[in-house]
Structures are given as C-alpha cells and as structure tokens.
N, CA and C atoms of all chains as a GROMACS GRO file, in nm:
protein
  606
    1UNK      N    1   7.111  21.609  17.370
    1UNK     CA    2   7.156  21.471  17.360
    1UNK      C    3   7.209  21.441  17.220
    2UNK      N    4   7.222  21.542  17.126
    2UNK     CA    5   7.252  21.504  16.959
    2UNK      C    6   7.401  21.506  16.949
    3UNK      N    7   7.434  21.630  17.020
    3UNK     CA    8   7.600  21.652  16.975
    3UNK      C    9   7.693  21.598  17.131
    4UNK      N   10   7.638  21.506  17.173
    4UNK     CA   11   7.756  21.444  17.259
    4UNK      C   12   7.873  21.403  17.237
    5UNK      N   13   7.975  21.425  17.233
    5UNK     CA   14   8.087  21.335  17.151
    5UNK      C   15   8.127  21.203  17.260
    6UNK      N   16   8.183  21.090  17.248
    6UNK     CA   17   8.196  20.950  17.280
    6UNK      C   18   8.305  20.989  17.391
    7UNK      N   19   8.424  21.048  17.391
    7UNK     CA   20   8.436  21.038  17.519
    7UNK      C   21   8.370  21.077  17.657
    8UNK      N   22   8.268  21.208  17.625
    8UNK     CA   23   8.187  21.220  17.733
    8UNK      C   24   8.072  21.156  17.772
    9UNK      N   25   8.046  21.077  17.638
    9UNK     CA   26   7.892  20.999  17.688
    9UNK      C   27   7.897  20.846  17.751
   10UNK      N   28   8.063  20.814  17.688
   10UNK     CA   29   8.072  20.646  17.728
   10UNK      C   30   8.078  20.702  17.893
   11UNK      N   31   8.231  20.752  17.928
   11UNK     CA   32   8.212  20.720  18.112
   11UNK      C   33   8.083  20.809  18.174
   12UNK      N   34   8.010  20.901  18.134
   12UNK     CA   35   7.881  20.954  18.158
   12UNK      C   36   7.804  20.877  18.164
   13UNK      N   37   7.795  20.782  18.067
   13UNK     CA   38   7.665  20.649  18.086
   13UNK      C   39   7.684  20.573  18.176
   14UNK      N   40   7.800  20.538  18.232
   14UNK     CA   41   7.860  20.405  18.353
   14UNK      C   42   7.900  20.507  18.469
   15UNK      N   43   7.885  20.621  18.457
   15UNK     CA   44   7.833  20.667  18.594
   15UNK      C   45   7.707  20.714  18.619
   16UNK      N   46   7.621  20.736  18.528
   16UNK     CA   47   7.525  20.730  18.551
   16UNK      C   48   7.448  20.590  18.598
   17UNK      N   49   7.486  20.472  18.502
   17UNK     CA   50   7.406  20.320  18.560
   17UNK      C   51   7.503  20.316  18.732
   18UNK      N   52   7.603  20.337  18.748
   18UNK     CA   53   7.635  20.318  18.858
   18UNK      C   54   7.589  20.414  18.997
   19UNK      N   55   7.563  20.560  18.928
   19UNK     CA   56   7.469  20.633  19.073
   19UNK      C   57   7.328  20.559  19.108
   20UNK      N   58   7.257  20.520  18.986
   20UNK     CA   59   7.145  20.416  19.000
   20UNK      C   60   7.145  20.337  19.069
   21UNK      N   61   7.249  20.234  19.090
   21UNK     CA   62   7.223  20.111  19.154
   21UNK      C   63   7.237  20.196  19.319
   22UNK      N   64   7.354  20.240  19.339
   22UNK     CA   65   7.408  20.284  19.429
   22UNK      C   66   7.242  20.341  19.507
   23UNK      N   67   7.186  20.444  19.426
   23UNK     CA   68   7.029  20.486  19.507
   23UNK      C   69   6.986  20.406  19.562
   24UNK      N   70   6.930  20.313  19.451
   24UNK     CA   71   6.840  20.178  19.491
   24UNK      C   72   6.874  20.099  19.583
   25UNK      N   73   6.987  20.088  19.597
   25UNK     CA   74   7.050  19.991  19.712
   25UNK      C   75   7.063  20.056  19.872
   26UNK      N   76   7.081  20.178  19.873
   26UNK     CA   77   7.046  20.319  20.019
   26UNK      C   78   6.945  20.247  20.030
   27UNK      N   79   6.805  20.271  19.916
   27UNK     CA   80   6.656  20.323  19.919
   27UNK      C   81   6.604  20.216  20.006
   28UNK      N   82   6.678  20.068  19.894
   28UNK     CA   83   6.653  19.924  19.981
   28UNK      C   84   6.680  19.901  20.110
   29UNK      N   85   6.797  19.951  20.151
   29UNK     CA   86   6.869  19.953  20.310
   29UNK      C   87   6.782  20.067  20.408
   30UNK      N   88   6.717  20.153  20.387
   30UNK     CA   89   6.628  20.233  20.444
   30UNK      C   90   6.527  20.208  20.455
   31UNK      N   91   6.450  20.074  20.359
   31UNK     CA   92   6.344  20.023  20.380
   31UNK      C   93   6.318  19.875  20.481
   32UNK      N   94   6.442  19.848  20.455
   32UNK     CA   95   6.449  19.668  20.517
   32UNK      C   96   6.508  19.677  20.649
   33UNK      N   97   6.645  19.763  20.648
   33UNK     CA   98   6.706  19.731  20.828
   33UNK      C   99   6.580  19.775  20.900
   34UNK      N  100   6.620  19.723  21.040
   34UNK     CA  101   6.528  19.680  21.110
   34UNK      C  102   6.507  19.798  21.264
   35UNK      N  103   6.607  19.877  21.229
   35UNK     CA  104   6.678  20.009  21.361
   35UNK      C  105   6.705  20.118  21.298
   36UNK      N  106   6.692  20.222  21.377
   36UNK     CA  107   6.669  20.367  21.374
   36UNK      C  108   6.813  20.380  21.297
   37UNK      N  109   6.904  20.328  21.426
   37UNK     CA  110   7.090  20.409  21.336
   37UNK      C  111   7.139  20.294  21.240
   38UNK      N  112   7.067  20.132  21.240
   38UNK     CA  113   7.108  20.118  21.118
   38UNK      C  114   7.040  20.188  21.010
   39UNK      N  115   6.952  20.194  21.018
   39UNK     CA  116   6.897  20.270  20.886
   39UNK      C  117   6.928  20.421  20.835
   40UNK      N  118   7.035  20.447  20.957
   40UNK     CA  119   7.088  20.607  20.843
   40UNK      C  120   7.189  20.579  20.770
   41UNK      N  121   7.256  20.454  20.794
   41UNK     CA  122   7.358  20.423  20.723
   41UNK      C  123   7.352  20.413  20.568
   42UNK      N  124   7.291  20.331  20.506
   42UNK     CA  125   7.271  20.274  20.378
   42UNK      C  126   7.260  20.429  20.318
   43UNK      N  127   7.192  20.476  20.315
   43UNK     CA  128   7.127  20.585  20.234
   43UNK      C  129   7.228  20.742  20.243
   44UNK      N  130   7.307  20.724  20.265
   44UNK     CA  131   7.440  20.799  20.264
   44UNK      C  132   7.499  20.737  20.183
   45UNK      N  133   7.541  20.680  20.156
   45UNK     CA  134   7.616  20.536  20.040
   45UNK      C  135   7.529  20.632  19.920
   46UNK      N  136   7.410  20.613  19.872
   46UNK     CA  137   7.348  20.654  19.707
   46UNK      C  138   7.361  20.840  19.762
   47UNK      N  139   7.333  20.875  19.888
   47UNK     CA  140   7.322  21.015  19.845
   47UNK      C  141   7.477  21.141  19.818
   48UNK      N  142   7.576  21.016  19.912
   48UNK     CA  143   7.666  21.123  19.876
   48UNK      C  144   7.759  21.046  19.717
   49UNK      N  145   7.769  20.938  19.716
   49UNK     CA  146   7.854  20.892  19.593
   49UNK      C  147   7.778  20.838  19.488
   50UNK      N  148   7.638  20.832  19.498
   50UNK     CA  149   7.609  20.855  19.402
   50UNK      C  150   7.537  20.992  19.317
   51UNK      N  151   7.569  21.134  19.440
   51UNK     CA  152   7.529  21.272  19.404
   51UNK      C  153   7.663  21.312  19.316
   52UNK      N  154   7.804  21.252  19.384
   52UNK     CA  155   7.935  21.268  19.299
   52UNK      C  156   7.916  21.255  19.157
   53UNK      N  157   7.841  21.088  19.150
   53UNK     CA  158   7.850  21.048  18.981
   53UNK      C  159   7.756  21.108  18.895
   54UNK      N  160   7.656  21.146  18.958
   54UNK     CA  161   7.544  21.200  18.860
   54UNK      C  162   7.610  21.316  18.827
   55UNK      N  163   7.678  21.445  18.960
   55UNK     CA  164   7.741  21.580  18.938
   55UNK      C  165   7.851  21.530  18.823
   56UNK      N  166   7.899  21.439  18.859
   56UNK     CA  167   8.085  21.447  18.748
   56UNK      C  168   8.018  21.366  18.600
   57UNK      N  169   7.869  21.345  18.581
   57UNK     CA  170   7.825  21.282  18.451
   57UNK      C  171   7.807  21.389  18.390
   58UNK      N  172   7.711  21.458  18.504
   58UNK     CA  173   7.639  21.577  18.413
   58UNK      C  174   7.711  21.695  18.389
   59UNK      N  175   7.849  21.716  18.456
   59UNK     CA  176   7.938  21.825  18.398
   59UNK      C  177   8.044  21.755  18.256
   60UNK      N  178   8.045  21.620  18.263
   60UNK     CA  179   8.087  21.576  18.151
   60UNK      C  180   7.979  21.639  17.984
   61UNK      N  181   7.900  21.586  18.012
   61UNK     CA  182   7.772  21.570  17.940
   61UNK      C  183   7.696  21.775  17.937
   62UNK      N  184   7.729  21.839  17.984
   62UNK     CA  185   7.735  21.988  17.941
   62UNK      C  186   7.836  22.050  17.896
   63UNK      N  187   7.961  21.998  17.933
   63UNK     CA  188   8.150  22.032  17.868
   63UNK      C  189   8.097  21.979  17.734
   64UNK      N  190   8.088  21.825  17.704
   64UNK     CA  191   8.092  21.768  17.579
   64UNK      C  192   7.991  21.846  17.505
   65UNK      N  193   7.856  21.893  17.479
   65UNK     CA  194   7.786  21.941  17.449
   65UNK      C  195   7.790  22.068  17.398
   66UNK      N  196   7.830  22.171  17.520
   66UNK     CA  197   7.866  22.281  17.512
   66UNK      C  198   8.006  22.337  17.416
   67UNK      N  199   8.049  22.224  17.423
   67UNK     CA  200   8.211  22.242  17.374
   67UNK      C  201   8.283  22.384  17.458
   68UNK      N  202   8.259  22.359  17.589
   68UNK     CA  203   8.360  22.424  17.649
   68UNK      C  204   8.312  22.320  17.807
   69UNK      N  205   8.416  22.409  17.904
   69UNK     CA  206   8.454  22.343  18.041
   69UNK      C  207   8.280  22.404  18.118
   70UNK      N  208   8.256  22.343  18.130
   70UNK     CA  209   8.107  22.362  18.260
   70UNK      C  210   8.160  22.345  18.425
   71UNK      N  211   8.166  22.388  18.497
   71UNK     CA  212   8.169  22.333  18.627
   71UNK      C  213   8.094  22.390  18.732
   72UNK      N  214   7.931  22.453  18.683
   72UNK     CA  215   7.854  22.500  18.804
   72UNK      C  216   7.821  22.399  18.864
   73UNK      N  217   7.804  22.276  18.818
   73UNK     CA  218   7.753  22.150  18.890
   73UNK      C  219   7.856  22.115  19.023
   74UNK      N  220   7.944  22.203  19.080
   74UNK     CA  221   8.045  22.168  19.206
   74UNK      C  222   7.959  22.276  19.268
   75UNK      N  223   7.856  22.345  19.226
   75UNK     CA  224   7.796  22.423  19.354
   75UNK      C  225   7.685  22.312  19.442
   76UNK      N  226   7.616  22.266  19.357
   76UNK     CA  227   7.568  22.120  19.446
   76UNK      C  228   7.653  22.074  19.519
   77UNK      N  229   7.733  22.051  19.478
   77UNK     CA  230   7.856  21.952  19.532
   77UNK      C  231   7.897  21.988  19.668
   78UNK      N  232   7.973  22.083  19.674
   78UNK     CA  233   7.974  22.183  19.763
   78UNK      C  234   7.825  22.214  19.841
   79UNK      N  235   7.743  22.214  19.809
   79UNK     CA  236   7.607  22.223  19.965
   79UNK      C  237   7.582  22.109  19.989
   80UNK      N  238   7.618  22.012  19.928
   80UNK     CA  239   7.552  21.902  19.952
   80UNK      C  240   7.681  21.841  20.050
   81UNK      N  241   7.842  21.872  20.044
   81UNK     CA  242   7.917  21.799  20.114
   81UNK      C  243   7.865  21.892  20.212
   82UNK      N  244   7.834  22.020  20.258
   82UNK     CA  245   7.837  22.113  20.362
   82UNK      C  246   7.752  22.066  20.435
   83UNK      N  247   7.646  22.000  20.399
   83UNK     CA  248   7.501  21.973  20.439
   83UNK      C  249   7.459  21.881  20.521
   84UNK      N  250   7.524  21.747  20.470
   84UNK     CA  251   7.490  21.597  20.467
   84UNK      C  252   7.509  21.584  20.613
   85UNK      N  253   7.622  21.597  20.666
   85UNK     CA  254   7.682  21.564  20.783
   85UNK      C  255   7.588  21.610  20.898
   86UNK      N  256   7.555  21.779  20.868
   86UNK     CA  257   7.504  21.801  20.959
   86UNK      C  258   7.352  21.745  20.975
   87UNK      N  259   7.306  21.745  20.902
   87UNK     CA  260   7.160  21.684  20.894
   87UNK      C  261   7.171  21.577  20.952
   88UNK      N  262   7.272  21.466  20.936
   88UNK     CA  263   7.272  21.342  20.974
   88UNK      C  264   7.289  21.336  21.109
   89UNK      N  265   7.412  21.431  21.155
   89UNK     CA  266   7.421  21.440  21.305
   89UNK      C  267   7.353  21.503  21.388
   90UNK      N  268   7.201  21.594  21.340
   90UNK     CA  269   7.135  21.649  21.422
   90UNK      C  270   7.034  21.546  21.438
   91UNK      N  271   6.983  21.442  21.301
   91UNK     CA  272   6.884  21.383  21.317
   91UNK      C  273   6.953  21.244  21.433
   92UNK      N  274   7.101  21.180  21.420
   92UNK     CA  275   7.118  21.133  21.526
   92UNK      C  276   7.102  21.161  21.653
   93UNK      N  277   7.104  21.254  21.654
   93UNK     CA  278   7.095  21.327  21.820
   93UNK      C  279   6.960  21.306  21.912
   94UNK      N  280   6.859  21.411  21.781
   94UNK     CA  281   6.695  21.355  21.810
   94UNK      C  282   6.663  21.229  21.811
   95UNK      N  283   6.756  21.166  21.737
   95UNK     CA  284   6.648  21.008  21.751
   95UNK      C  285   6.750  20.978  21.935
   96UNK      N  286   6.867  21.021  21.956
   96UNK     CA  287   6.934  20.957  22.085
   96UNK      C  288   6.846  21.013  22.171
   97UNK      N  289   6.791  21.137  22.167
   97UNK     CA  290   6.738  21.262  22.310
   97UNK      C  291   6.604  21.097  22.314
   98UNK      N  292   6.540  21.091  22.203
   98UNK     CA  293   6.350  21.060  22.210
   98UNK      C  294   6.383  20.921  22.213
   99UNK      N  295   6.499  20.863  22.223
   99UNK     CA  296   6.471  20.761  22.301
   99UNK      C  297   6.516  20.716  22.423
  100UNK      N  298   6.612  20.788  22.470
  100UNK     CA  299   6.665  20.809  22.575
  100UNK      C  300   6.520  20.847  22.669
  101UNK      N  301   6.444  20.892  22.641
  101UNK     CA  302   6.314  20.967  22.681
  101UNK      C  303   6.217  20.894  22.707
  102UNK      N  304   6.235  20.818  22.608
  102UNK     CA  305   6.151  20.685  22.591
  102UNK      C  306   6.158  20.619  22.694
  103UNK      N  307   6.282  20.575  22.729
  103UNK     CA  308   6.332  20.444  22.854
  103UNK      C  309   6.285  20.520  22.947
  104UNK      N  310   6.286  20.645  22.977
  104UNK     CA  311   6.252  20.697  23.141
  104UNK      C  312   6.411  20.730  23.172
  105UNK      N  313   6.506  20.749  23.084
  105UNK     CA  314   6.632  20.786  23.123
  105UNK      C  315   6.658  20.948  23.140
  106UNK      N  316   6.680  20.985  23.205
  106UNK     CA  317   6.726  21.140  23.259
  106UNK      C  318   6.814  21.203  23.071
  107UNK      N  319   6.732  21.266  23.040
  107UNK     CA  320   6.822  21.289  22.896
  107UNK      C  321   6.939  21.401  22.934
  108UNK      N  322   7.049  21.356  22.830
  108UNK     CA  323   7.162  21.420  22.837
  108UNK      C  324   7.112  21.524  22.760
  109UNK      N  325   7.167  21.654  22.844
  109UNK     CA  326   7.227  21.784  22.728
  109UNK      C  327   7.332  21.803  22.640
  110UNK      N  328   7.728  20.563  17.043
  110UNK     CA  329   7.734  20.586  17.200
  110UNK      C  330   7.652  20.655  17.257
  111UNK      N  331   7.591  20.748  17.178
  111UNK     CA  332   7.458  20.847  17.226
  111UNK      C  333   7.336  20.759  17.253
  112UNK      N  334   7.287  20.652  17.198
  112UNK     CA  335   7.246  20.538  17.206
  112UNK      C  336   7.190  20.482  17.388
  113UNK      N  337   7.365  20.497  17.397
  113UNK     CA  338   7.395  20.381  17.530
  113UNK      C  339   7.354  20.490  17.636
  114UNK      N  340   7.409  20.599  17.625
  114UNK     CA  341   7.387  20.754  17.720
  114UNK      C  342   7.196  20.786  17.757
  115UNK      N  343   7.188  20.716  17.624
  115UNK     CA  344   7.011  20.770  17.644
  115UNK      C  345   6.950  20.631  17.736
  116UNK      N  346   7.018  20.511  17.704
  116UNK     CA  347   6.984  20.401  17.797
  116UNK      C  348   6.992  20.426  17.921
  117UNK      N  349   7.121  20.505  17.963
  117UNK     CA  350   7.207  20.494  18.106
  117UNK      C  351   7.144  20.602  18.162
  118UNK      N  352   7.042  20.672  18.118
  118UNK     CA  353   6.994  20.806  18.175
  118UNK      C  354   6.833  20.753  18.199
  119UNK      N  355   6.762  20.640  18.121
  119UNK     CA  356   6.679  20.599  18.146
  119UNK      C  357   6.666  20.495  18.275
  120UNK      N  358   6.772  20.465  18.279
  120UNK     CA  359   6.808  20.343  18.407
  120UNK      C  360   6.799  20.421  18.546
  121UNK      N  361   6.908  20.507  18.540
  121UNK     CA  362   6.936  20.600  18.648
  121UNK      C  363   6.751  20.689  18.683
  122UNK      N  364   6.696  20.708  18.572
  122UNK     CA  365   6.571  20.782  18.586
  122UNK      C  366   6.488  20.667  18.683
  123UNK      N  367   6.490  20.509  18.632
  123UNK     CA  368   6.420  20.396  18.694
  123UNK      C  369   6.458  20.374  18.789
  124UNK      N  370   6.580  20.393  18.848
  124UNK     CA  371   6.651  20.354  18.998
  124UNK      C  372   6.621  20.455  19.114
  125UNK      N  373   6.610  20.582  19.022
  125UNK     CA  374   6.591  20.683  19.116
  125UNK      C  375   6.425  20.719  19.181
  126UNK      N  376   6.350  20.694  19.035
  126UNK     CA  377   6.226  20.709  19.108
  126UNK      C  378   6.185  20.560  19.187
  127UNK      N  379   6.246  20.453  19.191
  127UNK     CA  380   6.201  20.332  19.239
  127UNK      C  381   6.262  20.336  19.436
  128UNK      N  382   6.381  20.410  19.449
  128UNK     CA  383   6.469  20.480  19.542
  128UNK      C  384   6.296  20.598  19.615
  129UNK      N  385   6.298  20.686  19.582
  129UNK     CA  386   6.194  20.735  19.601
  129UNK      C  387   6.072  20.666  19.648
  130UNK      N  388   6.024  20.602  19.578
  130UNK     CA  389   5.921  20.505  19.586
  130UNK      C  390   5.964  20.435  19.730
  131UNK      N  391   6.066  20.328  19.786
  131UNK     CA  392   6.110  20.302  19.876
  131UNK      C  393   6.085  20.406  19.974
  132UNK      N  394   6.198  20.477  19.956
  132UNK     CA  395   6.152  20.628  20.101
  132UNK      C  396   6.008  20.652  20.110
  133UNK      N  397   5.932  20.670  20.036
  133UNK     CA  398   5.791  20.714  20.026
  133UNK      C  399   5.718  20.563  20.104
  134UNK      N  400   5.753  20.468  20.119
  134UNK     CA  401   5.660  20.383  20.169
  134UNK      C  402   5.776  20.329  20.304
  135UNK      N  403   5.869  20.381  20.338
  135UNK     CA  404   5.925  20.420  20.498
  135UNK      C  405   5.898  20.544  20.532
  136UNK      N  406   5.842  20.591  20.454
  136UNK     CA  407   5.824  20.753  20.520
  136UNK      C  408   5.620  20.715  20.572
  137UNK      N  409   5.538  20.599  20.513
  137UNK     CA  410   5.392  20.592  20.545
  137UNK      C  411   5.429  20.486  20.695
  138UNK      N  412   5.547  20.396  20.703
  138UNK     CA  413   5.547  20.291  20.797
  138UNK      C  414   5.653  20.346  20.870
  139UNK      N  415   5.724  20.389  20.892
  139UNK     CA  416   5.803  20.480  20.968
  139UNK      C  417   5.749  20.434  21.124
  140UNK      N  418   5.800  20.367  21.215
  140UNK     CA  419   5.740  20.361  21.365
  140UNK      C  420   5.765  20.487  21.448
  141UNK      N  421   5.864  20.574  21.417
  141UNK     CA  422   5.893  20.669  21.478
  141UNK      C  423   5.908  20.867  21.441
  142UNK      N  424   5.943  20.937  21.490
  142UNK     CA  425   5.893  21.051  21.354
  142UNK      C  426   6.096  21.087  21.306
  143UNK      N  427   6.133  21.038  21.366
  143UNK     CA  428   6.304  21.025  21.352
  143UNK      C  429   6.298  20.981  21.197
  144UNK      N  430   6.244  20.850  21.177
  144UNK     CA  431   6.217  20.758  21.060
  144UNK      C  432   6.161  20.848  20.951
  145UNK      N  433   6.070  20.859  20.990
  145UNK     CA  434   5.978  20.976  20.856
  145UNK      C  435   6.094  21.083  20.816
  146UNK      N  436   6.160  21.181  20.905
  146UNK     CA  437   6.234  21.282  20.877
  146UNK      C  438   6.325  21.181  20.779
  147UNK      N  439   6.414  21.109  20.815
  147UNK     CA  440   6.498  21.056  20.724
  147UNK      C  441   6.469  21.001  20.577
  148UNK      N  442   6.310  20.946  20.630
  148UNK     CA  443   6.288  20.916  20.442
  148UNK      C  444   6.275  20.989  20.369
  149UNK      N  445   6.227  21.162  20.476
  149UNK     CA  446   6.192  21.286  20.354
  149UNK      C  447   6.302  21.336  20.313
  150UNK      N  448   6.442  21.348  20.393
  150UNK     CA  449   6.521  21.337  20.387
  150UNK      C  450   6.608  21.265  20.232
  151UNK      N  451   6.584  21.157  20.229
  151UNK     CA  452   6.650  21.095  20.125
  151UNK      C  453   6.550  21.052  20.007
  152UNK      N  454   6.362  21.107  20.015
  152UNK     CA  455   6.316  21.141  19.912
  152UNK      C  456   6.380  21.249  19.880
  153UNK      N  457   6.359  21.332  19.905
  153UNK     CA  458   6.419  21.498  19.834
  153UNK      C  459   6.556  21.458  19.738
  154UNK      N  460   6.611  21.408  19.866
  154UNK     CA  461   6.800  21.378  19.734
  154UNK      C  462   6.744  21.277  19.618
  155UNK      N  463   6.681  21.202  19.631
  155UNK     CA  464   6.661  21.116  19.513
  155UNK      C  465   6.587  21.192  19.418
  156UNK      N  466   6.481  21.284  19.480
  156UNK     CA  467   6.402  21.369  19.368
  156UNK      C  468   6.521  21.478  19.268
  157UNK      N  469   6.614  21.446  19.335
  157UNK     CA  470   6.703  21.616  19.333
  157UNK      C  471   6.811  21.554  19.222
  158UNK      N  472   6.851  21.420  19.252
  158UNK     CA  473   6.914  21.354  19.165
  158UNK      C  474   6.834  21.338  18.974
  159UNK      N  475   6.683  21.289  18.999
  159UNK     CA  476   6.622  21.260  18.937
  159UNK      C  477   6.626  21.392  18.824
  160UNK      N  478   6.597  21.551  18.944
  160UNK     CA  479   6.610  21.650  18.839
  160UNK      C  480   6.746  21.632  18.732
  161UNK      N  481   6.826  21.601  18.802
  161UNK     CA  482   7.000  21.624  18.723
  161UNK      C  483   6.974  21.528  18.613
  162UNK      N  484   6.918  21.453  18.632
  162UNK     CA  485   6.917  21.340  18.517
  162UNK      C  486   6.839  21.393  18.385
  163UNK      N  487   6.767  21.426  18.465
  163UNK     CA  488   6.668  21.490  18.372
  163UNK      C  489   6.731  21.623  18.283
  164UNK      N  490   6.803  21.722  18.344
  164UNK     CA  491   6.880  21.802  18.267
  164UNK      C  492   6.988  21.752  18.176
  165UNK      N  493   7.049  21.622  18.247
  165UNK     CA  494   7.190  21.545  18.104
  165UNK      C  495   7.061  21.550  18.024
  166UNK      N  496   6.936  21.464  18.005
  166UNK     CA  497   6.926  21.392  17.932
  166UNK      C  498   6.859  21.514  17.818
  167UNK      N  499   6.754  21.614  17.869
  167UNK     CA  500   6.752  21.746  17.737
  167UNK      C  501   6.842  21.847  17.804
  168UNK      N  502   6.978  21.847  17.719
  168UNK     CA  503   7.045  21.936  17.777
  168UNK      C  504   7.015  22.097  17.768
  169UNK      N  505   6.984  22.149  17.917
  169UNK     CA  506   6.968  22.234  17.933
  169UNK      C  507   6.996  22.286  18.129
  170UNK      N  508   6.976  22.388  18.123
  170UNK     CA  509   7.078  22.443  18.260
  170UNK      C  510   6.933  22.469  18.342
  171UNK      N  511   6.781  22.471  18.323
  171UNK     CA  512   6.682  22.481  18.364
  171UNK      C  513   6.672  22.415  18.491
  172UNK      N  514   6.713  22.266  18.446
  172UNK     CA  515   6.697  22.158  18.571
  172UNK      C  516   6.827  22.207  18.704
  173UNK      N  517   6.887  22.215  18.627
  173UNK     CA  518   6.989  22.254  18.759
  173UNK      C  519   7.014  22.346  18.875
  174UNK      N  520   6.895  22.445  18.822
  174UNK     CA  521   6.897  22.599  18.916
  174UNK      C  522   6.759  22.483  19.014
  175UNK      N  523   6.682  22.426  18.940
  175UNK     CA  524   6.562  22.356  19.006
  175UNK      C  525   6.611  22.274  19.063
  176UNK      N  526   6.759  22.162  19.084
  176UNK     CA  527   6.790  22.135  19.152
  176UNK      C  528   6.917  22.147  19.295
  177UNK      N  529   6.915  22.257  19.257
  177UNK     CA  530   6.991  22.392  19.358
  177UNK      C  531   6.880  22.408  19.457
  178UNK      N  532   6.800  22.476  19.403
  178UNK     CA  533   6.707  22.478  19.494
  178UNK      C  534   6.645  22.357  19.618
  179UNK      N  535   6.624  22.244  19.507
  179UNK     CA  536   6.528  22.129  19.559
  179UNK      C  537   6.667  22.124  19.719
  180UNK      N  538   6.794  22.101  19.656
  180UNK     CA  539   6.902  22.079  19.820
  180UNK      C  540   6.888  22.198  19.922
  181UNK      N  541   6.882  22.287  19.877
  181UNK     CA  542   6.854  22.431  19.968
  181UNK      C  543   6.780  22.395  20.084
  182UNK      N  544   6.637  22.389  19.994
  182UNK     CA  545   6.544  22.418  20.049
  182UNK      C  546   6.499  22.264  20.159
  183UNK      N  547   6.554  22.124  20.108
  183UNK     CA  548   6.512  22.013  20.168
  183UNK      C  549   6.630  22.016  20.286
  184UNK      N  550   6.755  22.116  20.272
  184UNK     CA  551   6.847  22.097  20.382
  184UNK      C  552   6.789  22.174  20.520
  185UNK      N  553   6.671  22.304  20.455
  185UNK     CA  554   6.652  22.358  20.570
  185UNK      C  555   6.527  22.299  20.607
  186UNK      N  556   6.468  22.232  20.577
  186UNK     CA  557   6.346  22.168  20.616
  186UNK      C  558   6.393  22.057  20.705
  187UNK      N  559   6.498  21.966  20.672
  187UNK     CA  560   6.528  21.873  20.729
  187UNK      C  561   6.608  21.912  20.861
  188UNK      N  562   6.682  21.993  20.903
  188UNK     CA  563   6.710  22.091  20.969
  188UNK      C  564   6.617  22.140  21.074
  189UNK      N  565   6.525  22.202  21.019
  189UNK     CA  566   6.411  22.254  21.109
  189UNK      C  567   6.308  22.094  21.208
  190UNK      N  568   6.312  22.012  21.083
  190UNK     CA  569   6.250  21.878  21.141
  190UNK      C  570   6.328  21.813  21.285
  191UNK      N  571   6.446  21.840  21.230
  191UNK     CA  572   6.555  21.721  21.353
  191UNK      C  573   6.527  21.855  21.464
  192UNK      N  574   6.524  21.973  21.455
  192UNK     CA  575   6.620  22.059  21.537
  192UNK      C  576   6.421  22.066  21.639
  193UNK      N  577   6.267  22.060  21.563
  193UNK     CA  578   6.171  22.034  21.658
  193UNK      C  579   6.210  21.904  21.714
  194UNK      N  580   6.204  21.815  21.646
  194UNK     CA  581   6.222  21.686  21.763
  194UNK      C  582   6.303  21.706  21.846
  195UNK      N  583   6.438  21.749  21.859
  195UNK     CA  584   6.547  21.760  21.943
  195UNK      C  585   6.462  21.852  22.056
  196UNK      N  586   6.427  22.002  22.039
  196UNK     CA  587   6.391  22.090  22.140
  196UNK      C  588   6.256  22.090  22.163
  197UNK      N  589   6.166  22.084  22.081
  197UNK     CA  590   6.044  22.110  22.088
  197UNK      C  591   5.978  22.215  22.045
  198UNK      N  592   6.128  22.290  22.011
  198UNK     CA  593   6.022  22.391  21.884
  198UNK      C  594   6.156  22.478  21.799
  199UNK      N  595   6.116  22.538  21.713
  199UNK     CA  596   6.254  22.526  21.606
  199UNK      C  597   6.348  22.670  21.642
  200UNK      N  598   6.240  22.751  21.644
  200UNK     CA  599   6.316  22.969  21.648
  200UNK      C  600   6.313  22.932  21.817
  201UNK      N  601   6.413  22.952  21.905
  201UNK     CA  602   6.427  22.968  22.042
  201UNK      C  603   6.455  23.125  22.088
  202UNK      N  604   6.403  23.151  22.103
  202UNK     CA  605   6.380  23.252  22.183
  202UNK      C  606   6.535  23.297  22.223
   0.00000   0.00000   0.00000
C-alpha cells in the first residue's frame, strides 16, 4: 500500500466503494424479498459486477505497485463468468422440480 | 491518495463482511433447502471478494491463489448441492 501511484489508487478506491455497496445491496435483496426466484435475482447484481470492480481494482493496484502490467486477476474472472450461470440455472431448476413436487404436480423431466 | 485507497478498502472490507453476515442469517431462516444453497452460495463470493480486498490492501499475490481456490471449490459444492436436490443424489450411476 506505500508505493501506489494516484492514478491507480484514485479509480481503485471508487471501484472498490462501489463493489461494496453493490454487495450489500444483493446481500439486502437476498435477505428481504419475500420468494424463492425473486431472491436469486439481487445477489447476481454484487456477485458478478461487483467481482468485475474488485478484479479491475485489484489488477490496477498490483500494475501500479508492481510497476509492470498484472493480469492473473482475469483467471477469476474467467471461472467466475464460466460458473455463475450455471449454478444459477441448476439451482433454478431444483427449486422448479421441489416445488412442482410440492403441489402434487407430475414433475417435468 | 493512498490515504483515500486505504479508506475505500476498509469500506469494501465493511460491506462485504456485513453482505456475508446477511447470507449467513438467510442461510439460518431459509424456509426451504433451495434458499440455504443460495445463501452459501453468495456467502462464499462475498468471502472470496473479501479475500481480494484483503490482498489490494497488503499487497501481495498470497490472497489471490486463496481466492482461486475459495471460487473453485464453492462452484463445485454449489453444484453438487443443486444437482442432490434436483436428483436425489449427486455421482449417478
């Protein structure tokens, strides 16, 4: 944190306060809606754009530091875009099968 | 400006474990086990975020292999979670 130079730490700091809020506000929407598929919504919002700002802070903030180009932080990036979707659309599925199940409805394959 | 960076890394540290904190108390009230998977789900990314923060802020490349991992390993857990609820059991025969 000593040898940062100012262009990497100013937009590094305002994406960092901005992946913050962005969490907190998922974390809030995952705690308060009131339904299964509203509640996967919100929390995609802090995990994928605010995983962007923390990744594009913290390769700022190891370039500036390092005094050269860093970019292992796009290997997160990369599992995490590979990832998200599917997780989300398998856990949609299970919550459709177990409640479909629920009603006494003949579940789809 | 190093100043403001050490602020903006302390904020992000407070949002993230407070984010956490949230999932962690939908993951105890959760009515369903759909619910729980998703809060462990988006504990892990917030923990995983929290590591990165933690590496800007003592720069070093330590946190980052630890948070390589933390996505790995919470993608196949979360994975294995949806894919028992869906079938009823995870390796099919």
């Amino acid at each position: 944190m000593s040898a940062v130079p100012a262009w990497a730490a100013l937009p590094a700091a305002i994406l960092l306060i901005l992946a913050g809020l962005l969490a907190v506000l998922g974390a809030l929407g995952l705690l308060r809606l009131p339904h299964f598929f509203e509640r996967m919504h919100p929390p995609t919002m802090g995990t994928t754009l605010g995983t962007g700002c923390v990744l594009i802070a913290s390769m700022l903030v190891s370039s500036g530091a390092g005094s050269r180009l860093a970019v292992h932080e796009l290997l997160i990036t990369a599992l995490v875009v590979m990832t998200a979707p599917v997780t989300a659309m398998l856990l949609a599925r299970a919550a459709l099968y177990r409640s479909g199940r629920r009603n006494g409805e003949r579940s789809r394959e | 400006m190093t100043a403001f960076l050490e602020f903006a890394a302390s904020f992000a540290s407070l949002c993230f474990a407070l984010a956490m904190g949230f999932a962690a108390v939908r993951m105890f009230i959760g009515p369903a086990a759909q619910d729980r998977v998703l809060a462990l789900d988006v504990l892990y990314y917030n923990g995983m975020l929290l590591l990165l923060v933690f590496g800007i802020r003592s720069v070093s490349t330590a946190y980052f292999d630890m948070a390589l991992l933390i996505a790995l390993f919470g993608f196949v857990s979360s994975i294995a979670l949806a894919k028992f609820l869906l079938r009823g059991e995870v390796i099919e025969p």
